[in-house]
Backbone and ligand atoms as CSV (ligand in chain L), in Angstrom:
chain,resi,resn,atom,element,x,y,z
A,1,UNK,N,N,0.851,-1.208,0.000
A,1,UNK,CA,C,0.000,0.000,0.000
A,1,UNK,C,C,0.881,1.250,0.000
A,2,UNK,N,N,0.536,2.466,-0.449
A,2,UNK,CA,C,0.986,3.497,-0.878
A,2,UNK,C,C,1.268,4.026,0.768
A,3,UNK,N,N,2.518,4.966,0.302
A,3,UNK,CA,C,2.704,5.214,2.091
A,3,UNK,C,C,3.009,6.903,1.588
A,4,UNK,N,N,2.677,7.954,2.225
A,4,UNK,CA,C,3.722,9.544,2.208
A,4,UNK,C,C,4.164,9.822,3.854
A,5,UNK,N,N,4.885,10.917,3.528
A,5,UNK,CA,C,5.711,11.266,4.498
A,5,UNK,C,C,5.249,12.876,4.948
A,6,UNK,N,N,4.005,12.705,5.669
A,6,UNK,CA,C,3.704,14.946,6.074
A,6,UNK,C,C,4.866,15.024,7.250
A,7,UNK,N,N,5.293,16.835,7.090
A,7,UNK,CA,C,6.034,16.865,8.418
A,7,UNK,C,C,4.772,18.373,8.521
A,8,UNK,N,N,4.502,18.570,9.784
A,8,UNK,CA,C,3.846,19.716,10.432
A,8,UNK,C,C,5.296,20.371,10.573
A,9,UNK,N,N,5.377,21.644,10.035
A,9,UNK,CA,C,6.203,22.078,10.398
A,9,UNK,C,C,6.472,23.108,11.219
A,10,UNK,N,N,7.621,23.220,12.093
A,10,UNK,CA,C,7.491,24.464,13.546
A,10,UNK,C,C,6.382,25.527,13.280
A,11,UNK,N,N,6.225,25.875,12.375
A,11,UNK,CA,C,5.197,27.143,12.170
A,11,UNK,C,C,3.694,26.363,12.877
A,12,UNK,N,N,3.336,25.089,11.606
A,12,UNK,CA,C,2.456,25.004,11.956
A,12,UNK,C,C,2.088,24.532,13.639
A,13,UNK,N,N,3.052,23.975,14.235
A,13,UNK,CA,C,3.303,23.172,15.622
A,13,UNK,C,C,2.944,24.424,16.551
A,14,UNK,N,N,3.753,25.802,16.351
A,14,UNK,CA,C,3.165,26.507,16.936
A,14,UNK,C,C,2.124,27.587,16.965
A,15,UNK,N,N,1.318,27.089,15.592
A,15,UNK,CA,C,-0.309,28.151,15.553
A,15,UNK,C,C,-1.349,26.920,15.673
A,16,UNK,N,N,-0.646,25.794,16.439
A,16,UNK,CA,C,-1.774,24.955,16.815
A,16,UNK,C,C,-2.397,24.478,15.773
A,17,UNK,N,N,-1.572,24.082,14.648
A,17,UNK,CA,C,-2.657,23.331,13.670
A,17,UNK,C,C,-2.384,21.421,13.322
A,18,UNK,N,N,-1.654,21.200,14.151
A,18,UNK,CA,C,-1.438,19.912,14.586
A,18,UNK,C,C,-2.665,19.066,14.178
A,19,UNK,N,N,-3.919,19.129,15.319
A,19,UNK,CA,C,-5.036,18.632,14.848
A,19,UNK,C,C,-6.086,18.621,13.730
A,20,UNK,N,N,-5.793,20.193,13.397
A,20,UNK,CA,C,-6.399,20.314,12.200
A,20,UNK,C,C,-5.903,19.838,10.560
A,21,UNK,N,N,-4.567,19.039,10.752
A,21,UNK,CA,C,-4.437,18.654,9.556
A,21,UNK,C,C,-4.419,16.796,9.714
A,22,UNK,N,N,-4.043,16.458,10.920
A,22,UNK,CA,C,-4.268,15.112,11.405
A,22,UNK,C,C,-5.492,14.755,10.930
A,23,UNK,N,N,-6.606,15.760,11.347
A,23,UNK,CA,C,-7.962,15.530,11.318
A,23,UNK,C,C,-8.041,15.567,9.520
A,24,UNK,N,N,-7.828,16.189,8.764
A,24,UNK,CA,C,-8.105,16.449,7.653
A,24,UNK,C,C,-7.947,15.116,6.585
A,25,UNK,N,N,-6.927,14.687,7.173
A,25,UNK,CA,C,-5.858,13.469,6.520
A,25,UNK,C,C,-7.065,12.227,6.883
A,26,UNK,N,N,-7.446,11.952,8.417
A,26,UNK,CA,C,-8.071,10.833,8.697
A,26,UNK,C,C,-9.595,10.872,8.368
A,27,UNK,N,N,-9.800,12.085,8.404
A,27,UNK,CA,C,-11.497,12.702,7.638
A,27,UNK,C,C,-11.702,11.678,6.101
A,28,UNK,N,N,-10.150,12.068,5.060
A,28,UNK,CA,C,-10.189,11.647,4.213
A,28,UNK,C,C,-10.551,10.284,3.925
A,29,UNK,N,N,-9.968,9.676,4.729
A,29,UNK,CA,C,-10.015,7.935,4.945
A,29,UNK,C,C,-8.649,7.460,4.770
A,30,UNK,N,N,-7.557,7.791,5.300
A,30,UNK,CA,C,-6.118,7.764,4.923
A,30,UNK,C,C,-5.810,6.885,6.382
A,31,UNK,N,N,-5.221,5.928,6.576
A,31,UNK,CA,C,-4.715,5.474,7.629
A,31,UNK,C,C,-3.313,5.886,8.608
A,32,UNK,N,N,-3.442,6.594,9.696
A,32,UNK,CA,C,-2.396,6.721,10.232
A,32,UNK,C,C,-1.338,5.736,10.668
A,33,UNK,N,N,-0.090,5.551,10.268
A,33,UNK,CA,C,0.718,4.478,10.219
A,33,UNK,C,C,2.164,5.243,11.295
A,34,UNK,N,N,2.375,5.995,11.866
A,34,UNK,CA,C,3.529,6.363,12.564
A,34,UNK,C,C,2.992,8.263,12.696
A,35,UNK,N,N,3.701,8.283,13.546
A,35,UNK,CA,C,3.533,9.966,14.525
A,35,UNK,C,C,4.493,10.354,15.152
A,36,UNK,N,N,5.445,11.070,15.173
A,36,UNK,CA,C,6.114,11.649,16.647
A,36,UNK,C,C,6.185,12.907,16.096
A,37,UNK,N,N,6.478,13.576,17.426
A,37,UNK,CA,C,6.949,14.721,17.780
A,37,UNK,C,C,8.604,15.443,18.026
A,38,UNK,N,N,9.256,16.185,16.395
A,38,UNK,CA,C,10.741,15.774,17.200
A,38,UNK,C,C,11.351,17.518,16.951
A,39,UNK,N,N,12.302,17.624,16.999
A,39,UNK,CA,C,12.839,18.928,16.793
A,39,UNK,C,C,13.992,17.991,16.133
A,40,UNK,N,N,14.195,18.340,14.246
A,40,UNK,CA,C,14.331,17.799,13.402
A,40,UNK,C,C,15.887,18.169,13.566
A,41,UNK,N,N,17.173,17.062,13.629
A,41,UNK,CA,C,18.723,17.608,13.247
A,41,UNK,C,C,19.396,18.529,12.150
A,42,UNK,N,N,20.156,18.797,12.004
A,42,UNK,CA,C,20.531,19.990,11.077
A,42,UNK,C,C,21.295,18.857,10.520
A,43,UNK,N,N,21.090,17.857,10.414
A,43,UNK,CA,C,22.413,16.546,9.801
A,43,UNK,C,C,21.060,15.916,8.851
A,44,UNK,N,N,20.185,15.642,9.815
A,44,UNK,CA,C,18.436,15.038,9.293
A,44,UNK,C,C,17.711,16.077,8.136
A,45,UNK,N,N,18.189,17.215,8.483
A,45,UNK,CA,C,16.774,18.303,7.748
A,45,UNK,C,C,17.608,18.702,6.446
A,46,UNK,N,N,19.133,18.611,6.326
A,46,UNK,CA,C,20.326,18.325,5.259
A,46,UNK,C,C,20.002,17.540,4.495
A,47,UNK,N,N,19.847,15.883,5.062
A,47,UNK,CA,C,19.340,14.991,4.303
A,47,UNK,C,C,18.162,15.168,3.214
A,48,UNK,N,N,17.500,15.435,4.082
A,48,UNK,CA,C,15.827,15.472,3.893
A,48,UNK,C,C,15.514,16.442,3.011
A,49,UNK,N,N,16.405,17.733,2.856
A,49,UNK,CA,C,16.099,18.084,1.874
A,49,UNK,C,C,17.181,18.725,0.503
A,50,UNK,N,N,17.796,17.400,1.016
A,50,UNK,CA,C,19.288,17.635,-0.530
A,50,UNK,C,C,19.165,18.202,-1.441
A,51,UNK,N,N,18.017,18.032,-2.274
A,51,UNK,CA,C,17.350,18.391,-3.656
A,51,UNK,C,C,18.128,19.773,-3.491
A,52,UNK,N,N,17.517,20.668,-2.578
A,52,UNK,CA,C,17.907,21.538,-2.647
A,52,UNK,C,C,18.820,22.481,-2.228
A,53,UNK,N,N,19.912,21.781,-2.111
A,53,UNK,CA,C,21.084,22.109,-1.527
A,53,UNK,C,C,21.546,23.564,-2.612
A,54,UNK,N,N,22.349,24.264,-2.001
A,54,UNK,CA,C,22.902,25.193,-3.367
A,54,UNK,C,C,21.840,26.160,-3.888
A,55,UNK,N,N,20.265,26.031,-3.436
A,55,UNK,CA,C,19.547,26.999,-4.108
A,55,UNK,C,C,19.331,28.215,-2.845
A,56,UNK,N,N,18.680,29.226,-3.604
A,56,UNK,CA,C,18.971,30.505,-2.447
A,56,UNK,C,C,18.524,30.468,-1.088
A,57,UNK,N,N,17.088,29.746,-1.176
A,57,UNK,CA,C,16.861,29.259,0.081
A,57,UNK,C,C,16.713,28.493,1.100
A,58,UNK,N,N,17.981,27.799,0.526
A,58,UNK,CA,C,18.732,26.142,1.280
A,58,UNK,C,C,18.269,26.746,2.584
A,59,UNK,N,N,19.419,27.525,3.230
A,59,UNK,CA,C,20.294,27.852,4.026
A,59,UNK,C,C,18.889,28.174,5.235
A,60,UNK,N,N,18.002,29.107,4.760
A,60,UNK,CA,C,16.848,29.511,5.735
A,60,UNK,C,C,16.209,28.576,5.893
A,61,UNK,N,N,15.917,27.343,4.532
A,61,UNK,CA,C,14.980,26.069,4.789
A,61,UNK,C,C,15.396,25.713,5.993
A,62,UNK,N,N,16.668,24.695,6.233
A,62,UNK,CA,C,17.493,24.114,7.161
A,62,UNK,C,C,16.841,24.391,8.303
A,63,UNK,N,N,17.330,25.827,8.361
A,63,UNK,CA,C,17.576,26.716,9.746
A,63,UNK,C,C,16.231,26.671,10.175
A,64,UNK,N,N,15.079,26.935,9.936
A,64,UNK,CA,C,13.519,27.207,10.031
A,64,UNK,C,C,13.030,25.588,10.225
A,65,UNK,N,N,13.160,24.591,9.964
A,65,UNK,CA,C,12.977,23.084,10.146
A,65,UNK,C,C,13.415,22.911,11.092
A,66,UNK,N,N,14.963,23.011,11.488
A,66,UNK,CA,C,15.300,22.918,12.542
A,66,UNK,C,C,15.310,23.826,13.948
A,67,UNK,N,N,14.258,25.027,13.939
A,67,UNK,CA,C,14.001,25.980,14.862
A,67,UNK,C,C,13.183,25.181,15.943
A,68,UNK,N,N,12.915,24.625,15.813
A,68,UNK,CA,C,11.421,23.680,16.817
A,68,UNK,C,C,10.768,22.396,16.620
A,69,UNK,N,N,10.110,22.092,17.857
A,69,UNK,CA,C,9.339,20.946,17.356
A,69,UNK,C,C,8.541,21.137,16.140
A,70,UNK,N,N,8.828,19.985,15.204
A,70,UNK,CA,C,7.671,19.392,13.997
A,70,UNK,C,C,7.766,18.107,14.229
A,71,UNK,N,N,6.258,18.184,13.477
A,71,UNK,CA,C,5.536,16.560,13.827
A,71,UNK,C,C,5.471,16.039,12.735
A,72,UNK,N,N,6.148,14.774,12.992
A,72,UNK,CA,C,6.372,13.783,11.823
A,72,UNK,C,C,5.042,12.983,11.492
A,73,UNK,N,N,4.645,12.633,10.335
A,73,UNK,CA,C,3.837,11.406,10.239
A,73,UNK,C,C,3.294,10.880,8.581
A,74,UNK,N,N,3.251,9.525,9.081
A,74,UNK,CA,C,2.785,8.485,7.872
A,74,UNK,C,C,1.883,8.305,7.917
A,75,UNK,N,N,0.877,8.547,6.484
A,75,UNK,CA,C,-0.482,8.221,6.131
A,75,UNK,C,C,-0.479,7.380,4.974
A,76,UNK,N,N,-1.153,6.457,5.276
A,76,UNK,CA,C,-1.000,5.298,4.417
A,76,UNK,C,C,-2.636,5.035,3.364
A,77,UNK,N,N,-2.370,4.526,2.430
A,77,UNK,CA,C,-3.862,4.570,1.768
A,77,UNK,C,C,-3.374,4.379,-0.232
A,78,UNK,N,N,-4.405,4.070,-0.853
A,78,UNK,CA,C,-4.404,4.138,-1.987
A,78,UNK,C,C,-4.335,5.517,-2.789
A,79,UNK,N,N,-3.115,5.906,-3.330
A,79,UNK,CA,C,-3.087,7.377,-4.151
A,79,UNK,C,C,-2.314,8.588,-3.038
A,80,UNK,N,N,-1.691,7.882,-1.776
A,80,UNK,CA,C,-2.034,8.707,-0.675
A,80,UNK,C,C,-0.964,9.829,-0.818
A,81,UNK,N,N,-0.325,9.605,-1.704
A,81,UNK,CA,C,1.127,10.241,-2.393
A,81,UNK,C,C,0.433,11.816,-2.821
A,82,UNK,N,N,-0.080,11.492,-3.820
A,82,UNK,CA,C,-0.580,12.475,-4.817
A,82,UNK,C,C,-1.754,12.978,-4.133
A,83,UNK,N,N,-2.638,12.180,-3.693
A,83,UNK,CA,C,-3.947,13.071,-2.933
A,83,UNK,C,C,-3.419,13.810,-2.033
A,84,UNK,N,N,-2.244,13.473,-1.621
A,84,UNK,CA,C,-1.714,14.778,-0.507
A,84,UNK,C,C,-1.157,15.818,-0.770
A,85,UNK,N,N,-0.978,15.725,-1.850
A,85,UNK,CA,C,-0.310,17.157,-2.907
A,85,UNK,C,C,-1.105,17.615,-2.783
A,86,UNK,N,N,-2.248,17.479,-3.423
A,86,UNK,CA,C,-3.860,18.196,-3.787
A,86,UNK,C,C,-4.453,18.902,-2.338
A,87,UNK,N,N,-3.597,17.832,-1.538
A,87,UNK,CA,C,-4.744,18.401,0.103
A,87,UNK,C,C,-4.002,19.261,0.243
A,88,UNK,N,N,-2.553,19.242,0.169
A,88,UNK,CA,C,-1.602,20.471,0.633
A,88,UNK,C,C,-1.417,21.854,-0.182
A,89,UNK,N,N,-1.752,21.308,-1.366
A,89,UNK,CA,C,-1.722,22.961,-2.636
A,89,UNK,C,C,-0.572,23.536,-2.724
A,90,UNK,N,N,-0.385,24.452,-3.779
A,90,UNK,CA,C,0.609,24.890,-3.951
A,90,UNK,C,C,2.073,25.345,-3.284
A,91,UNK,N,N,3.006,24.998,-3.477
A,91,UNK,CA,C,4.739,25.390,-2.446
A,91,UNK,C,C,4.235,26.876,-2.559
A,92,UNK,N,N,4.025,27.779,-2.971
A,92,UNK,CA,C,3.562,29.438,-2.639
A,92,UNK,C,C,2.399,29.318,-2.190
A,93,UNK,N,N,2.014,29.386,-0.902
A,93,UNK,CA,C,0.774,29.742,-0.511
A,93,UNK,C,C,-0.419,30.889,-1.185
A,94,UNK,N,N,0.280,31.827,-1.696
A,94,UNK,CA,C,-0.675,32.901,-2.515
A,94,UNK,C,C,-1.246,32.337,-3.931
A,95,UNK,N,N,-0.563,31.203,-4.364
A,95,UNK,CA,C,-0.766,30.442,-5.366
A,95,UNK,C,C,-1.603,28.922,-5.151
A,96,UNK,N,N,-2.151,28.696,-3.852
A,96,UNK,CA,C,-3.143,27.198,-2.963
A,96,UNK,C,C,-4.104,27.977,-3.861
A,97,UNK,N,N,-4.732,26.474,-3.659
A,97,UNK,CA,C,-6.495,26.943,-4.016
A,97,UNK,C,C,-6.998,26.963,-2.618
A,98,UNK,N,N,-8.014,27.713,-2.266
A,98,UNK,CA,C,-8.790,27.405,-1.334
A,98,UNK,C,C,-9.588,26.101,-1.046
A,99,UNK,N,N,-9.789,25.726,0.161
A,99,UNK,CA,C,-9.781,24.207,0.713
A,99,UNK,C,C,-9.019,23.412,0.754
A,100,UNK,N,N,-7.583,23.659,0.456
A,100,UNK,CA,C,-6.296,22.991,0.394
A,100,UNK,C,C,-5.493,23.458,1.822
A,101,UNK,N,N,-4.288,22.934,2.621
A,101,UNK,CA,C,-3.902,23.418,4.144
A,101,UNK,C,C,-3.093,24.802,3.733
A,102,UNK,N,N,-2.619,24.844,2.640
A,102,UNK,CA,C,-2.118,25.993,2.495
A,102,UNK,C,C,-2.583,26.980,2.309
A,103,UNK,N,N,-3.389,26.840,1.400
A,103,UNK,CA,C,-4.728,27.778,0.959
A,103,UNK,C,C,-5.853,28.357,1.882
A,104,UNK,N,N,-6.005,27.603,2.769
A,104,UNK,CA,C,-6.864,27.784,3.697
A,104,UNK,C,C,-5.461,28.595,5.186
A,105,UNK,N,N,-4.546,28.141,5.127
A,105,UNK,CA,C,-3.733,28.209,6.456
A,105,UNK,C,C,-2.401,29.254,6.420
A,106,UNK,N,N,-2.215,29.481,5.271
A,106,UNK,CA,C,-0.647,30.201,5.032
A,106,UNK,C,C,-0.890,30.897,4.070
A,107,UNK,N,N,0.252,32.041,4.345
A,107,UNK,CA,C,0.387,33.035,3.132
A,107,UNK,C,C,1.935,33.066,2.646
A,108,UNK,N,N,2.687,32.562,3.465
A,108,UNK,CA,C,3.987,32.668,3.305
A,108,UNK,C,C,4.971,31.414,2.694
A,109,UNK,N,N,5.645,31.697,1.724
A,109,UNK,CA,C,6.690,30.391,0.952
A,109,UNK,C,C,7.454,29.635,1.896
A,110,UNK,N,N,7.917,30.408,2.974
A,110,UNK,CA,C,9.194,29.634,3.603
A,110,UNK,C,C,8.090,29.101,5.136
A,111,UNK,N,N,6.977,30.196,5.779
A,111,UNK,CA,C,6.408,29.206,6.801
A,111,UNK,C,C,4.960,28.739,6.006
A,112,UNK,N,N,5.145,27.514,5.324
A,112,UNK,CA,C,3.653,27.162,4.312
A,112,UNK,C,C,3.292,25.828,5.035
A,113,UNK,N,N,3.498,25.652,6.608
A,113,UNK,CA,C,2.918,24.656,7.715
A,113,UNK,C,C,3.343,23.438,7.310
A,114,UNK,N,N,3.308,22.947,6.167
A,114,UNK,CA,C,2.666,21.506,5.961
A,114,UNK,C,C,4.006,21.133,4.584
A,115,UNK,N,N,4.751,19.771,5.080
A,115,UNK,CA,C,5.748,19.584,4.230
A,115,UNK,C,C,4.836,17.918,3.744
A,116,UNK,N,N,4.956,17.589,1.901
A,116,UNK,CA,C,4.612,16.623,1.539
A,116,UNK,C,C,5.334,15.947,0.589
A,117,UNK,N,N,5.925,14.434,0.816
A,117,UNK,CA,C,5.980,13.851,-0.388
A,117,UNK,C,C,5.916,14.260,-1.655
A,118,UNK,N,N,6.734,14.464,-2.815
A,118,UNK,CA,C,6.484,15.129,-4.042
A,118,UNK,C,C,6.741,13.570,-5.102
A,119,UNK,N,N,6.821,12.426,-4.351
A,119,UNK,CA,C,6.457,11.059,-5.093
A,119,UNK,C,C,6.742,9.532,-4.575
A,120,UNK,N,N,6.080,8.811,-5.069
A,120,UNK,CA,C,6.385,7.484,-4.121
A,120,UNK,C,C,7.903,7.396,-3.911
A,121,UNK,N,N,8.750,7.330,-4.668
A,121,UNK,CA,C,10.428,7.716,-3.897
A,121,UNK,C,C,10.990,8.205,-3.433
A,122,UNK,N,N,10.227,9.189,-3.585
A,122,UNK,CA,C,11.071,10.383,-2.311
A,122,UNK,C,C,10.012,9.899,-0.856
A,123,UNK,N,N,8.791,9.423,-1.200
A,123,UNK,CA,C,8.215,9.285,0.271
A,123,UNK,C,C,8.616,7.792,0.714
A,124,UNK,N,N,9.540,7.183,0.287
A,124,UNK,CA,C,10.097,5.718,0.741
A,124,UNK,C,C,11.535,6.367,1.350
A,125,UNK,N,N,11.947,7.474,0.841
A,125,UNK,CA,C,13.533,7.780,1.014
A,125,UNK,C,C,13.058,8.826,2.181
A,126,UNK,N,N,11.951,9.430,2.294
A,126,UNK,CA,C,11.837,10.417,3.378
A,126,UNK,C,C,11.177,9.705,4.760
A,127,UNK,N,N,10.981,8.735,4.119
A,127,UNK,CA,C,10.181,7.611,5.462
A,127,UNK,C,C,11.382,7.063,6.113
A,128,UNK,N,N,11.865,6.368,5.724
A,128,UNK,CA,C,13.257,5.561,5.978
A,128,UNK,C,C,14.591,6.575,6.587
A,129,UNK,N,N,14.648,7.828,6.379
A,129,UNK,CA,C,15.183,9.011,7.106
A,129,UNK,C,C,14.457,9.268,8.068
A,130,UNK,N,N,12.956,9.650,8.673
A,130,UNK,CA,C,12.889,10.129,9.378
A,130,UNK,C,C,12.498,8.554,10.605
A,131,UNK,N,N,12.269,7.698,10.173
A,131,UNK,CA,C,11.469,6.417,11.005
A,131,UNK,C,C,12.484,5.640,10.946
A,132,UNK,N,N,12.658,4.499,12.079
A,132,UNK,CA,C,12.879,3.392,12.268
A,132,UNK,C,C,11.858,2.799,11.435
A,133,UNK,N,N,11.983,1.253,11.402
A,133,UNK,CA,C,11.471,0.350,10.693
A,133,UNK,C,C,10.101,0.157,11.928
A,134,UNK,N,N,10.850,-0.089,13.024
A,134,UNK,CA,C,9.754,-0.732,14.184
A,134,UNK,C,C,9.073,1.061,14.675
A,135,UNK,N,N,9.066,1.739,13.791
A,135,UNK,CA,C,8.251,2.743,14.096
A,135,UNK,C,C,6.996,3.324,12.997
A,136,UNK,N,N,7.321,2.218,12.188
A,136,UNK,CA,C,6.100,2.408,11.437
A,136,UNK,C,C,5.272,1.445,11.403
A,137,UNK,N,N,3.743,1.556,11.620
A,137,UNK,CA,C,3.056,0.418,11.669
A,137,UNK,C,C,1.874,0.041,11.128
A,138,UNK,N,N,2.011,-1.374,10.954
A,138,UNK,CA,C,0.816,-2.164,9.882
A,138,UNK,C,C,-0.290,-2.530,11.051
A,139,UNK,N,N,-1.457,-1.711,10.570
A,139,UNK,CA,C,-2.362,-2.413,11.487
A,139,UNK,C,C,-3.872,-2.680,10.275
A,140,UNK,N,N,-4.769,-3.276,11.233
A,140,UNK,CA,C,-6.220,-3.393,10.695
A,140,UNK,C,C,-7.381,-3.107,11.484
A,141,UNK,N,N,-8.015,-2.718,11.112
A,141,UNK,CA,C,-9.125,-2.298,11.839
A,141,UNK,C,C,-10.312,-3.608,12.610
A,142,UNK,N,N,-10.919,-3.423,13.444
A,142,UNK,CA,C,-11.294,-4.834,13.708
A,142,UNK,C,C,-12.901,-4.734,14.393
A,143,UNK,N,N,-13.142,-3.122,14.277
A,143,UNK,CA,C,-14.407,-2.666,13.888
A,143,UNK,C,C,-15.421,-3.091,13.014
L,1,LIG,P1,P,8.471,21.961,1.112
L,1,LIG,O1,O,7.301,21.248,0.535
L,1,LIG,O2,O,8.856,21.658,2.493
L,1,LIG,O3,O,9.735,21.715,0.164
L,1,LIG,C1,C,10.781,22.655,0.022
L,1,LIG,C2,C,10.511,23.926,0.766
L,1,LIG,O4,O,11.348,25.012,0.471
L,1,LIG,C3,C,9.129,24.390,0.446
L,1,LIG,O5,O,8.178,23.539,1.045
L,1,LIG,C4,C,9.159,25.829,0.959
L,1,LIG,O6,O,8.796,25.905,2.318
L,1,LIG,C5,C,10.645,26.186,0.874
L,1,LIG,N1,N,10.902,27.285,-0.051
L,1,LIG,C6,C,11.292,28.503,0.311
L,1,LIG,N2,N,11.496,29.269,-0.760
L,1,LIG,C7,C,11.239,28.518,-1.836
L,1,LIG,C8,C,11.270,28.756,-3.246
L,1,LIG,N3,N,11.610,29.928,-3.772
L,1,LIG,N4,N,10.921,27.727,-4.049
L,1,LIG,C9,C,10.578,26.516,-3.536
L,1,LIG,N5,N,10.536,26.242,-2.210
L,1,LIG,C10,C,10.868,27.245,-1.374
């Protein structure tokens, strides 16, 4: 099954929107598969976001990821890659559609709350960076 990788990021951790995108994700019908709460390494948030090493706003990305707690987590589900693009909207917030977390939540490029998967390989390579193995988990419902 399809797995992505959201990080809440310090912005959003501290305007309290934690629940409101948890909620949004499980509203959908997306299964929660792993959660924590971490204040991300400057060795980890390097990794995590190599791509863009060298571009102008490496240097503030880093630094702003690694300012505070963000909350890690895996939502698991069919499409769950790409439907989370759509839930999250545009990397420029002035450019989200409305009803999307950005669109609805941010105005700003560098604090835009909500970090997503941009494809099933990068969300296997961003899973496996931020999780242990025994921290992600297969369950079933029994409801
Ligand atoms: P994210 O989805 O976490 O992936 C890369 C991040 O870089 C992006 O969200 C933005 O927060 C940040 N960013 C800041 N400036 C830019 C820019 N000019 N172009 C793309 N991303 C940017």
């Amino acid at each position: 099954m399809d797995r992505t990788l959201l990080i809440v990021k310090p912005d959003g951790v501290q305007r309290n929107l934690v629940g409101e995108i948890l909620s949004r994700w499980e509203k959908r019908g997306f299964k929660l598969v792993a959660l924590k709460l971490v204040v991300p390494s400057k060795e980890l948030a390097e990794q995590h976001y190599g791509e863009h090493k060298g571009k102008p706003f490496y240097d503030k990305l880093v630094s702003f990821i690694t300012s505070g707690p963000a909350v890690f987590i895996v939502f698991e589900g069919k499409g769950v890659v790409e439907t989370s693009r759509k839930m999250i909207g545009a990397t420029n917030p002035l450019n989200s559609e409305p009803g999307t977390v950005r669109g609805d939540l941010a105005v700003d490029m560098g604090r835009n709350v909500i970090h997503g998967s941009d494809s099933k390989d990068s969300a296997a390579r961003e899973i496996k960076l931020w999780f242990g193995d025994n921290e992600v988990f297969s369950w079933t419902s029994h409801s």
